[in-house]
C-alpha positions as CSV (number, residue, x, y, z in Angstrom):
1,X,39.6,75.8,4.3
2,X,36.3,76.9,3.5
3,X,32.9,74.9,2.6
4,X,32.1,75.1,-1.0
5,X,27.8,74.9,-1.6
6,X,26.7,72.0,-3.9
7,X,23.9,73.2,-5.1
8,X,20.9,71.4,-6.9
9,X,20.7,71.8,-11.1
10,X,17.7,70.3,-11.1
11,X,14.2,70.0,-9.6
12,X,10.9,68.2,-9.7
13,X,7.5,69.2,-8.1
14,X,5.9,65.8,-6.5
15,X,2.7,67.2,-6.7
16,X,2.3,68.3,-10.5
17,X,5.5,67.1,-12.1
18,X,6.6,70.0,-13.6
19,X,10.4,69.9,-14.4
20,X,13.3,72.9,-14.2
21,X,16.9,73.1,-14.0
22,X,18.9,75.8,-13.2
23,X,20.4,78.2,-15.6
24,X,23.9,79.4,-15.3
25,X,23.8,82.2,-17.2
26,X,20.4,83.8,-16.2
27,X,20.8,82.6,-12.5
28,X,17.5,81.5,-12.5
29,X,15.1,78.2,-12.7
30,X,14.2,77.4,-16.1
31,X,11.1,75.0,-17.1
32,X,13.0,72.3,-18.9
33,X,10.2,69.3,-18.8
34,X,6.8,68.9,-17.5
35,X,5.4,72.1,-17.5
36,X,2.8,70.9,-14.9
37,X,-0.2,72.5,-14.2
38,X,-0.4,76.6,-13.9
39,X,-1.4,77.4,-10.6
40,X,0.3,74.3,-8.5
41,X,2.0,75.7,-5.3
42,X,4.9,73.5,-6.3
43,X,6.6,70.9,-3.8
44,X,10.1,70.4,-4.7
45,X,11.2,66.9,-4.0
46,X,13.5,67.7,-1.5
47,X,14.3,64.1,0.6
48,X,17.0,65.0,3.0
49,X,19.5,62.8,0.1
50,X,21.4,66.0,-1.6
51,X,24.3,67.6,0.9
52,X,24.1,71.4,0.7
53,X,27.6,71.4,1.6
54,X,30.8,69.8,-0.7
55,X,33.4,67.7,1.0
């Protein structure tokens, strides 16, 4: 049996705010919140708590 990813939907910079979530259709982040500020090098609040893998 294989792994199957879980992958994230949505995401939040801690350092600006700024909101996406991911788009099924374009396969791509879209803003969806907090647009946060323009020229942030955006932190995604990644804590270790999401499994990358499905069980």
């Amino acid at each position: 049996m294989m792994a199957e990813l879980n992958r994230p939907n949505r995401r939040q910079c801690v350092a600006c705010g700024r909101e996406d979530s991911w788009d099924e259709s374009d396969h791509n982040w879209k803003i969806t919140g907090n647009e946060g500020r323009p020229f942030c090098i955006h932190e995604w609040d990644i804590n270790g708590s999401h499994s990358p893998i499905r069980e």
